[in-house]
N, C-alpha and C positions, 0 to 999 in steps of 0.2 A: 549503435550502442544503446540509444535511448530505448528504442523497441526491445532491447534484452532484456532490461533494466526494469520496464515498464511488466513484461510477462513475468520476471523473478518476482517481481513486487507481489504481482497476482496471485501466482503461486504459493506465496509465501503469509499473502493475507486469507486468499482460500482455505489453507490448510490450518489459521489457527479459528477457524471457524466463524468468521464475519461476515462474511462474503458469501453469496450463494454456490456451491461448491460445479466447476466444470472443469474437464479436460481440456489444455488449453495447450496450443503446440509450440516451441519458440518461435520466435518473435511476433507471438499474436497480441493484439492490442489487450491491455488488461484493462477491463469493466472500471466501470465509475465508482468511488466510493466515498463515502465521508468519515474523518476520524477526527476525535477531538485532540486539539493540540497544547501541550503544557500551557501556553496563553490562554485558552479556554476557548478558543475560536475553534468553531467547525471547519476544518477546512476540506475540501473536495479535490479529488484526482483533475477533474477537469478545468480546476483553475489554474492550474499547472502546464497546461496544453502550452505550445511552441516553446513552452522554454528548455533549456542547455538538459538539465536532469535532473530528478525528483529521486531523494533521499527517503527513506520512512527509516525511523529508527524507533526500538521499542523495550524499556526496561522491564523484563518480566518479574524482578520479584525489586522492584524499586519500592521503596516507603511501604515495605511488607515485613512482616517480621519471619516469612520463609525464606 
């Protein structure tokens, strides 16, 4: 489940355009990334390695007046 989890991630951060863009098949490992987090810390895909599962959640029109 983590490996699905981890490729939708990819997918889903490839495709809003951060991420250097690749074909990537399910359950392929998703690439390393850094995002900044509402606390202001950078944080990385790979700090995340052995644990349970890794959430990204992202308000696209949050503190925007669209």
């Amino acid at each position: 489940m983590m490996k699905r989890a981890l490729a939708a991630l990819s997918v889903l951060f490839g495709a809003s355009g951060g991420a250097a863009s690749a074909d990537l098949a399910v359950g392929a490992r998703a690439p390393d990334f850094a995002l900044q987090g509402s606390d202001g810390k950078t944080w990385t895909l790979a700090e995340f390695a052995g644990k349970e599962g890794v959430v990204l959640a992202w308000f696209p029109k949050a503190f925007t007046p669209g």
